[in-house]
N, C-alpha and C positions, 0 to 999 in steps of 0.2 A: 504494500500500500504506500507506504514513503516513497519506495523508487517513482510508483504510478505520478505522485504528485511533484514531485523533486522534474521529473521530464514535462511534467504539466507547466512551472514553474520557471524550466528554463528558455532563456533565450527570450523574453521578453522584453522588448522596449517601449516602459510606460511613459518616458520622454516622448518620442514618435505617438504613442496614443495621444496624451493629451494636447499638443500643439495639432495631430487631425481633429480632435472633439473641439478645439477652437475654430480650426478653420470649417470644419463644417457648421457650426454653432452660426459664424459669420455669416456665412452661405443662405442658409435659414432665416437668418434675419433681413436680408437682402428681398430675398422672395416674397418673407410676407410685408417689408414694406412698401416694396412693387405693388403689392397688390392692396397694401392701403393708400398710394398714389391713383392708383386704376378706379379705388372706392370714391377716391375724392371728385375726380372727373367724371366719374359717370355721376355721381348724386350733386353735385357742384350745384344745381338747383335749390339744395338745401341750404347751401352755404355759403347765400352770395350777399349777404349782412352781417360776416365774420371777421374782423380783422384782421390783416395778415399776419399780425405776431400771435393775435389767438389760437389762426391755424397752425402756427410753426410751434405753437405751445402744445397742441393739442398731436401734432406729430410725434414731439417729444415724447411726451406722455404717452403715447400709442407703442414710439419703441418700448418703453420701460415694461407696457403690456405683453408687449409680442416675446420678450427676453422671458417671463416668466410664465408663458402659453409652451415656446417653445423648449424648456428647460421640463415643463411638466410633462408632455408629450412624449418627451426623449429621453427621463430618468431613467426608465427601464432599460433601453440601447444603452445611451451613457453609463452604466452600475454595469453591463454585460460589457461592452466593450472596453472599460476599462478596470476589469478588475482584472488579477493578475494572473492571469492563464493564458496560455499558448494554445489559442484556439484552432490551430492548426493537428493536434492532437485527437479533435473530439469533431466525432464525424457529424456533418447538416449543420456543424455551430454556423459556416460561412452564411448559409441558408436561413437559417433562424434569424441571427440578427439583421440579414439583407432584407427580408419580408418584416420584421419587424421594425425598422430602420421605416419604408418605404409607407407599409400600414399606417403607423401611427404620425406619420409626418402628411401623407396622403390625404389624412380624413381631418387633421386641422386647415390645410390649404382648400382643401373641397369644400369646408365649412366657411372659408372667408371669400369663396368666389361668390356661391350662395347670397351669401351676405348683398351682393352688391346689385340683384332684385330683390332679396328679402325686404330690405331699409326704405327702395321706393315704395312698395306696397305697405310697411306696419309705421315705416319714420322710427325703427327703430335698431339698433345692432342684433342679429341673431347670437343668442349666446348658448344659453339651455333649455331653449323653448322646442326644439325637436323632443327631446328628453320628457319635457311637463306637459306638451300638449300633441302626444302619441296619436291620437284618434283625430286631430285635426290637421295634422303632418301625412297622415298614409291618406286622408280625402284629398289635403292639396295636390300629392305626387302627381294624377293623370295631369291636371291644369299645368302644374312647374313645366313638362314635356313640351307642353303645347305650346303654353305663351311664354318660355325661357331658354326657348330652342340654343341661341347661341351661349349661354350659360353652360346648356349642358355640353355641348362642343367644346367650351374652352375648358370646362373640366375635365373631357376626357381627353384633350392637347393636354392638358398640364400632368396629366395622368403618366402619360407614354415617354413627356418631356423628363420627367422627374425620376422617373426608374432607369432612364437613359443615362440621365448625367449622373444617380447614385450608384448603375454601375461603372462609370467611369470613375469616377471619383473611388468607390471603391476598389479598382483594380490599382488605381495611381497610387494610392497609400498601402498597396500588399497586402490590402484583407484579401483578397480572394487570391485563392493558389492555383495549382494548374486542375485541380479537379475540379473546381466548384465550376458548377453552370449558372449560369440566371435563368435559362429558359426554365429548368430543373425548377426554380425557387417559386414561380407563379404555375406550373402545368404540369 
């Protein structure tokens, strides 16, 4: 059992881990405040009696939210990938955290495209109202199809865009070895 873990143990470099968990962290942050640039221009109708330091306030403030959406999101990757094993030892880990990586990063970005018909229809941010109001969420779905066509297209571009450049990004930093597939990870 010692040897098992002592090989599990070796040859890790938690340096390299955490300077990637930055620079993807960065990455992360970048996307979603693209996409609270993209929120502002399309609802800009909202917000055309706000002052520009308010909005540059209210940016601000938006990063500070997006740092702890995306830290919440990504604790479970982040504690996986950087705790101290050679995951290269342990078969489907590349897999595991690639799908989990993708999942949970996926359905926060999917929820702030959303967002950017949600807010014209309610005037207001979607946060946990999928969650509290279940029975009024599965009536909206045929409607969202019909009248949010391009919504749904750019989520499923962002979809194909995002498992693209995570596995690039993953192969740039050596998570993935010569065995791991991605096709393997979703089919």
């Amino acid at each position: 059992m010692k040897k098992f873990f002592s090989k599990l143990l070796s040859s890790i470099k938690t340096e390299t881990r955490f300077k990637t968990s930055i620079i993807t962290f960065l990455i992360l942050l970048i996307i979603y405040s693209f996409i609270r640039l993209v929120f502002y221009i399309v609802n800009n109708s909202f917000y055309h009696d706000i002052k520009f330091n308010d909005l540059l306030l209210s940016f601000v403030i938006g990063i500070r939210f997006d740092i702890s959406a995306i830290v919440m999101l990504n604790l479970p990757v982040i504690i996986l990938y950087n705790f101290p094993i050679n995951w290269s030892k342990i078969k489907f880990s590349f897999q595991i955290i690639f799908i989990l990586f993708c999942t949970l990063n996926l359905l926060g970005i999917t929820l702030n495209i959303a967002d950017l018909g949600y807010f014209s229809t309610i005037q207001r941010r979607l946060t946990f109202e999928p969650f509290t109001a279940i029975d009024d969420t599965i009536r909206m779905v045929p409607a969202l199809f019909i009248n949010y066509t391009p919504l749904i297209i750019s989520i499923i571009i962002s979809v194909f865009v995002f498992i693209y450049f995570a596995k690039k990004l993953f192969q740039k930093i050596g998570f993935a070895n010569s065995n791991f597939s991605f096709k393997k990870s979703f089919f």
